[in-house]
C-alpha positions as CSV (number, residue, x, y, z in Angstrom):
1,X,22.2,-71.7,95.4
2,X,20.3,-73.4,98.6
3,X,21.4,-71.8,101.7
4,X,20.5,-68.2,100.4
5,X,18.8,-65.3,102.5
6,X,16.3,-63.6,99.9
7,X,17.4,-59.6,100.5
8,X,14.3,-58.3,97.3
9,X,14.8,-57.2,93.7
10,X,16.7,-54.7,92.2
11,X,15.2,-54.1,88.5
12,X,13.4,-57.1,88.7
13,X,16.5,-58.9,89.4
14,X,16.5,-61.2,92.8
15,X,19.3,-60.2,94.7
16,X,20.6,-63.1,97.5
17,X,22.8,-63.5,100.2
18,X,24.5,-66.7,100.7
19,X,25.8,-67.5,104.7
20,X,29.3,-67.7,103.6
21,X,29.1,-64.4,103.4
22,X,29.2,-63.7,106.7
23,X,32.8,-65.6,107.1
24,X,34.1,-63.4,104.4
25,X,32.3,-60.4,106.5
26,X,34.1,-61.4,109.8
27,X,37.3,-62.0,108.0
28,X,37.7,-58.5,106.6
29,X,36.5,-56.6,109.5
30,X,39.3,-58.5,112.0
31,X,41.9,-58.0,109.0
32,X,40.5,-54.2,108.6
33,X,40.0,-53.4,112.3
34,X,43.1,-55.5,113.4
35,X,45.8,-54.3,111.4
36,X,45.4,-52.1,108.0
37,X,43.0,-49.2,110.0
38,X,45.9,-49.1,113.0
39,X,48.7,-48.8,110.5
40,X,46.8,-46.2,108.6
41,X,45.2,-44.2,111.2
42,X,47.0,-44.7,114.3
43,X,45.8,-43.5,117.9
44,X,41.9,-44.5,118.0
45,X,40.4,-46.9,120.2
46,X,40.0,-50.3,119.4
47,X,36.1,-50.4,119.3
48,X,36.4,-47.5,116.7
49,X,38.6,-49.8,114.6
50,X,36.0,-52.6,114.7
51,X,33.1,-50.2,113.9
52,X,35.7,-49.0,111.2
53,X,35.9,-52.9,110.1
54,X,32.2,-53.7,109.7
55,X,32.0,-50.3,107.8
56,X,34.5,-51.5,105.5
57,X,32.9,-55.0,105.3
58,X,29.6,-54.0,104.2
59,X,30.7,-51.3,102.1
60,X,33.5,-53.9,100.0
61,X,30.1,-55.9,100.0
62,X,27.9,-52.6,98.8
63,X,30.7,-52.6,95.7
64,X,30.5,-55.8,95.0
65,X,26.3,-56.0,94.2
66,X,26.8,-52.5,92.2
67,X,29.3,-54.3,90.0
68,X,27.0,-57.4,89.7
69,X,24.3,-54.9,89.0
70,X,26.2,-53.4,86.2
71,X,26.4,-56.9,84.5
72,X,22.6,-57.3,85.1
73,X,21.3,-54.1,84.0
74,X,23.2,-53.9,81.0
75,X,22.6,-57.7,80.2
76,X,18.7,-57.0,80.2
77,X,19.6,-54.0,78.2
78,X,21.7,-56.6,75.5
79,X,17.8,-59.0,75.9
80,X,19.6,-61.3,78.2
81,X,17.3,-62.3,80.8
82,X,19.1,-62.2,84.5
83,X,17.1,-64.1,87.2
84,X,19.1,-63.6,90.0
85,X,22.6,-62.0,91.9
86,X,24.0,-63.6,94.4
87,X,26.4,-62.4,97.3
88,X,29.1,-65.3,98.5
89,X,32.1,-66.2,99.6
90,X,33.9,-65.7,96.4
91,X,32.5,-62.5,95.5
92,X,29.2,-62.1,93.6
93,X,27.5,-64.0,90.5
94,X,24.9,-62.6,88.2
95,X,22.5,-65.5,87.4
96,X,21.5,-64.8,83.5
97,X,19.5,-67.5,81.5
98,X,21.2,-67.4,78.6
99,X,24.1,-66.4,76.3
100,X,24.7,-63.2,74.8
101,X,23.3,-63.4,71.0
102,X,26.5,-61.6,69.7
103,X,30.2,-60.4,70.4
104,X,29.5,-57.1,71.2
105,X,26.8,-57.5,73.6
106,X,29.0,-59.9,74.9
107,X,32.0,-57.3,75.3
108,X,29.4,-54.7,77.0
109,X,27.9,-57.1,79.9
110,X,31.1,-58.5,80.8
111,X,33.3,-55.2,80.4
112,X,30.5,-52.9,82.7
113,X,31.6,-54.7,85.9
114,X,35.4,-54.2,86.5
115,X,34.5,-50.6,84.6
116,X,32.0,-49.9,87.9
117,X,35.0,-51.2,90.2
118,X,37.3,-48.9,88.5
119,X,35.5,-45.8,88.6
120,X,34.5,-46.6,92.7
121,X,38.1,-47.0,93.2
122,X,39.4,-43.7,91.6
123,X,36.1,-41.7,92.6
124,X,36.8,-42.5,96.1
125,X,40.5,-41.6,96.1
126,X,40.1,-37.8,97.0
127,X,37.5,-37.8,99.6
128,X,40.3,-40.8,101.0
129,X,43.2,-38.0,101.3
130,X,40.8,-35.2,102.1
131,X,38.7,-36.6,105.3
132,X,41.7,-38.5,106.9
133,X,41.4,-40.2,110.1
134,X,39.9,-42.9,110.7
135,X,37.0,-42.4,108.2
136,X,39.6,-41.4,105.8
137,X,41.8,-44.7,105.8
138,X,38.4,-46.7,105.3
139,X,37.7,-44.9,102.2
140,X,41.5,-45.3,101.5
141,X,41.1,-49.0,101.7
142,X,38.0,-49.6,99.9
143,X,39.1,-47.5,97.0
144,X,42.2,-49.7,96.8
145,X,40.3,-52.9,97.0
146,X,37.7,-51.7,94.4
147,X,41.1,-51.3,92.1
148,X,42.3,-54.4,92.5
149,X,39.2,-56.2,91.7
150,X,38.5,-54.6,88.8
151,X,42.7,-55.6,88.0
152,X,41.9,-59.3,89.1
153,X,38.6,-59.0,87.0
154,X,40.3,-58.2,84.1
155,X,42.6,-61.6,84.5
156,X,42.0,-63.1,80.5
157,X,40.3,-66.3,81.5
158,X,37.3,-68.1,82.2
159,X,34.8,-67.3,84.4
160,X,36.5,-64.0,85.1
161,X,34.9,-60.6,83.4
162,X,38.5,-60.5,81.4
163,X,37.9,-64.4,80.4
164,X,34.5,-63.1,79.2
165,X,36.0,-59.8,77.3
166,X,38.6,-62.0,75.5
167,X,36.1,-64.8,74.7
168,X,33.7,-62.0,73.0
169,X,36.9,-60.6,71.2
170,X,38.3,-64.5,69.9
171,X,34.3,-65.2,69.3
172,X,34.5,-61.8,66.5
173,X,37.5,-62.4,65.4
174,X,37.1,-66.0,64.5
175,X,33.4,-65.9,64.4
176,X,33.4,-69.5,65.9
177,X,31.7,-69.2,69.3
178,X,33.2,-73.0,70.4
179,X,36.4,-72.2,69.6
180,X,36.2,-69.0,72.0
181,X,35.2,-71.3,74.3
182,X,37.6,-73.4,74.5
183,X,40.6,-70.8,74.1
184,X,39.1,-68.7,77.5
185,X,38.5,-72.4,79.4
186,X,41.8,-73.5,78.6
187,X,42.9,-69.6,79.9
188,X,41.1,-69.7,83.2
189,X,42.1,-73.4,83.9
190,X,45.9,-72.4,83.6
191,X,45.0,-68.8,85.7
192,X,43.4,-71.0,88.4
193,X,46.0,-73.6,88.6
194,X,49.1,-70.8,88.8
195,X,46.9,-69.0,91.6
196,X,46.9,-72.4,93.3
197,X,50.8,-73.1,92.8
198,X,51.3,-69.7,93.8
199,X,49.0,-70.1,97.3
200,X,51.2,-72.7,98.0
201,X,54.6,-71.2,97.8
202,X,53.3,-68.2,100.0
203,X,52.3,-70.9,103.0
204,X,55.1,-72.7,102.4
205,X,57.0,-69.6,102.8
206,X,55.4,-68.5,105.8
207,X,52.2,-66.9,104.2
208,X,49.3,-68.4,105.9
209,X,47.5,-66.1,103.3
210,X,49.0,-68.3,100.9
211,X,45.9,-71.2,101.6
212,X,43.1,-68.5,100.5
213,X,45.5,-67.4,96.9
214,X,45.6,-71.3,97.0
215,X,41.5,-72.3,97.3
216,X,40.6,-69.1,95.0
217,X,43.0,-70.8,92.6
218,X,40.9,-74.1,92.8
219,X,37.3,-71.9,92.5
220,X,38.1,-70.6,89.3
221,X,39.9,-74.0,87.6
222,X,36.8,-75.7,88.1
223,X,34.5,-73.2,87.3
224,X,36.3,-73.0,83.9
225,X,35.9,-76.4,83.5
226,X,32.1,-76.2,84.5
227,X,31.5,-73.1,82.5
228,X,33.4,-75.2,79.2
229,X,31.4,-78.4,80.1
230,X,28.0,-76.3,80.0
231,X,29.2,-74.5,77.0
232,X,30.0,-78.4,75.5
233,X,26.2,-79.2,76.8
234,X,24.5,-76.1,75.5
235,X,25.8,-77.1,72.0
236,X,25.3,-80.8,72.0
237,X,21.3,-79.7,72.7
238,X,21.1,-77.1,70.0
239,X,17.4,-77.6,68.5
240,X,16.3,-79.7,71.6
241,X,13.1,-78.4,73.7
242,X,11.9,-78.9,76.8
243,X,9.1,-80.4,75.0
244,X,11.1,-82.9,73.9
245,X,11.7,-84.5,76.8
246,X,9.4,-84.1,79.1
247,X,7.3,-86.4,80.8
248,X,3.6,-85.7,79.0
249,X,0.7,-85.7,81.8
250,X,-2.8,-87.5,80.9
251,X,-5.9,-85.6,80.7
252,X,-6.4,-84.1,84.1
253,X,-8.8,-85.4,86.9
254,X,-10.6,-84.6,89.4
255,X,-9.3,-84.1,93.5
256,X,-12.0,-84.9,95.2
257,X,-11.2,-88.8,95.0
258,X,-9.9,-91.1,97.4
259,X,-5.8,-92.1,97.0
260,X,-7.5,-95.9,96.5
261,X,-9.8,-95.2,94.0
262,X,-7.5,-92.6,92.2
263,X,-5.0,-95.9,91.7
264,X,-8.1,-97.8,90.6
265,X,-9.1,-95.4,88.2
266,X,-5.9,-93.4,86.8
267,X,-2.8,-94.7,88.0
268,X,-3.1,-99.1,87.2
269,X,-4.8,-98.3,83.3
270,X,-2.4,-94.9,82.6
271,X,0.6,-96.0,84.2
272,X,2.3,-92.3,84.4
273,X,4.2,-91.0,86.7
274,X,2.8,-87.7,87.5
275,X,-1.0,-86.3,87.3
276,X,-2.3,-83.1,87.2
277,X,-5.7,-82.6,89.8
278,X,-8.2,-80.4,89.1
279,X,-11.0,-78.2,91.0
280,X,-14.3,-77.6,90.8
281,X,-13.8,-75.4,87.8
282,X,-11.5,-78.1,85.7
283,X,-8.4,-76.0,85.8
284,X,-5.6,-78.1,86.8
285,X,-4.1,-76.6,90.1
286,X,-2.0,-79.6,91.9
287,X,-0.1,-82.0,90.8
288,X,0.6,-85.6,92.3
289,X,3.7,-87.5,91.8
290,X,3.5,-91.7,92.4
291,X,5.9,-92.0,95.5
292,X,3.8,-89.2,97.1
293,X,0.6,-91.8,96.4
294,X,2.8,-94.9,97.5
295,X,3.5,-93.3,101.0
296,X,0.2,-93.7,101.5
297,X,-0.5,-96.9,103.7
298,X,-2.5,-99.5,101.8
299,X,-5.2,-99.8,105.0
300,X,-5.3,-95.7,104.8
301,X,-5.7,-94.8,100.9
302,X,-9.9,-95.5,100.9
303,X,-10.1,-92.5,103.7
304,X,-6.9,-90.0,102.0
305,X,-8.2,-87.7,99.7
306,X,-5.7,-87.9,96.9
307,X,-5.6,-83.6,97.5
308,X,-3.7,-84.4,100.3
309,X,-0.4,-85.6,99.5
310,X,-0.5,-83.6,95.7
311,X,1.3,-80.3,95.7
312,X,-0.1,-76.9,94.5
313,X,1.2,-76.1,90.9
314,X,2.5,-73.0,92.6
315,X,4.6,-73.8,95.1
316,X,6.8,-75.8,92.1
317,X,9.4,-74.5,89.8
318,X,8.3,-73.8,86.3
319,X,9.6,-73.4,82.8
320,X,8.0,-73.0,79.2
321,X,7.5,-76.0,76.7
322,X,9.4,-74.5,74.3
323,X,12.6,-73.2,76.0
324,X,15.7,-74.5,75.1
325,X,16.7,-78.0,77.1
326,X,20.2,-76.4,77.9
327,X,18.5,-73.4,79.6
328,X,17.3,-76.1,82.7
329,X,20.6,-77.3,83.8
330,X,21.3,-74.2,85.5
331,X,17.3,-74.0,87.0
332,X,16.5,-77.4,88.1
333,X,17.4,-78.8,91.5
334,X,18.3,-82.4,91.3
335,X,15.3,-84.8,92.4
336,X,12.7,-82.1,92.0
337,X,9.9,-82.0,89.6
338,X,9.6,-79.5,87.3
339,X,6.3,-78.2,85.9
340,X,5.6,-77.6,81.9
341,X,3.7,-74.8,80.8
342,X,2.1,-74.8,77.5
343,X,1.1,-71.0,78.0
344,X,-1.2,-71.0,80.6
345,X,-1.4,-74.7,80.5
346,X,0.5,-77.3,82.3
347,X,1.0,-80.0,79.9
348,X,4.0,-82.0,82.0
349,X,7.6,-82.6,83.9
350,X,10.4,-83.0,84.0
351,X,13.7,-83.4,85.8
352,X,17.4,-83.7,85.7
353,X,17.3,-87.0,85.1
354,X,15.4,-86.1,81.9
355,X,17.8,-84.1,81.0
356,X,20.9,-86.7,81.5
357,X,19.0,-88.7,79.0
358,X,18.4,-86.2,76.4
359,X,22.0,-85.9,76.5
360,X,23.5,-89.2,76.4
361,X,21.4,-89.9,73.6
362,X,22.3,-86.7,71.4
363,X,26.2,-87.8,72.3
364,X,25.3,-91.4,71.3
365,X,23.6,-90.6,68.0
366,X,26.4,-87.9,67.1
367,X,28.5,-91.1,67.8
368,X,26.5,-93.3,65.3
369,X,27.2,-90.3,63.2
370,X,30.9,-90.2,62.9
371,X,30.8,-87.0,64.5
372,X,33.8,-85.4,66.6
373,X,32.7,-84.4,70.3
374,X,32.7,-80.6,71.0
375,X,35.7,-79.5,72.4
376,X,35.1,-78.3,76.1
């Protein structure tokens, strides 16, 4: 997600902290400080039920990354790569690469999270009803609110942990991966749109609580229908590289030139849309795109060293030749260039665009075929 605050790494893992956070922060400690910690605990002042608020803010946040750590850690354990964890509005999302390779490992990442949240919520039960006080009802809350979400976790439908439990349980069962798929979409579209029907009775009732039942409702329909659409996707590119359709860079060439004689030379004969640049030494190390040479005014380009508007090969995303195509719709950013590694070697790009195209044409030649289209 753009928009994130970087916070470091956890077991490798990048662990993020998106803004909307902070509304979700500020909306707990006034609900916390402003009416569960008075009920609770009655007869403090009310700057010791704020300071009680933010406590319980940051620690409901604290619960949530060691739940979405659980999924990570065991994920890596189960060879499933995890990139990142991010903190938002709707909770927390562990970032993995790719799919589980089997039911069971599926079962394990999925079943570790609401299995954290449970334990946090029973652990912190006694020391709840032996401090008391003010301290005592924040550990009273946050044990209850650790039980509920690993309750709501467990709700049987997709993208929820439970969606994810049933989907490895239908995916052994049947041993037909797709068909799981579409069973736990179909299960997390109807969860989302009862949540949303439900919202909407409470406001009209008089729940003003009702709206957020209703927009978490309409979060998780459509990221059932996402997550079945990717599933769908992932499928369709079975057997496709990034190799396969990326756009292959010519022999690289020197930096040193001028934007003008760079056009001369590679850019009017070659006619590609990206070059690789290269140092003293010959190793490629930038990389220049043709609307970064087109910016350059015509009556400028004999005095613009073409190094000047290329970018380093570092300070752009990069993925591996052979990785699967359906890995990069969850890693590239639309309209940025991608760099290709061979290895060691940068051999080209690519983009979403790309990636469109290797699609539509897999859909049209299963078409040609006679073939039914993957249920999503």
């Amino acid at each position: 997600m753009k928009n994130n605050i970087k916070l470091g790494r956890v077991a490798g893992v990048i662990v993020e902290l998106n803004w909307t956070v902070l509304a979700i922060a500020a909306l707990v400690t006034l609900s916390v400080a402003g009416g569960i910690l008075p009920a609770a605990a009655p007869g403090y002042q009310a700057t010791q039920y704020v300071v009680g608020g933010v406590a319980a803010a940051l620690a409901l946040l604290a619960s949530i990354l060691v739940h979405e750590l659980g999924h990570a850690l065991v994920a890596q354990r189960n060879g499933v790569k995890v990139e990142r964890i991010s903190l938002w509005a709707f909770g927390g999302v562990a970032q993995m690469e790719s799919e589980a390779e089997t039911p069971r490992s599926e079962f394990l990442i999925a079943g570790i999270g609401p299995a954290i949240s449970l334990i946090l919520g029973l652990a912190l039960i006694y020391p709840a009803s032996v401090v008391g006080g003010l301290f005592g009802a924040v550990l009273g809350w946050l044990a209850s609110i650790n039980i509920i979400l690993a309750v709501f976790n467990l709700i049987p439908g997709a993208p929820l942990d439970g969606g994810r439990l049933l989907h490895a349980w239908l995916w052994k069962r049947h041993g037909d991966r797709a068909r799981a798929t579409a069973t736990t979409t179909k299960a997390g579209r109807l969860v989302g749109t009862g949540l949303i029907g439900l919202g909407i009775v409470q406001f009209v009732t008089g729940g003003a609580g009702g709206l957020w039942t209703a927009l978490i409702g309409w979060f998780l329909r459509g990221a059932a229908t996402a997550e079945g659409s990717y599933s769908t996707i992932r499928r369709e590119l079975q057997g496709v590289r990034v190799r396969d359709v990326m756009t292959t860079a010519g022999p690289p060439e020197g930096d040193w030139m001028s934007v003008a004689a760079f056009i001369d030379r590679r850019v009017i004969p070659d006619q590609r849309p990206v070059y690789f640049l290269t140092g003293i030494d010959e190793t490629p190390t930038r990389l220049v795109a043709l609307p970064a040479l087109a910016a350059v005014p015509s009556n400028e380009r004999n005095t613009t060293s073409v190094r000047s508007v290329a970018q380093g090969l570092d300070e752009l995303p990069a993925v591996q030749a052979n990785e699967p195509a359906s890995d990069l719709f969850t890693k590239l950013s639309p309209g940025a260039l991608t760099v290709v590694w061979d290895g060691s070697r940068p051999v080209g790009t690519i983009n979403v665009a790309q990636l469109g195209t290797a699609l539509e044409q897999v859909r049209l030649l299963s078409n040609l075929r006679g073939e039914a289209p993957a249920a999503a």
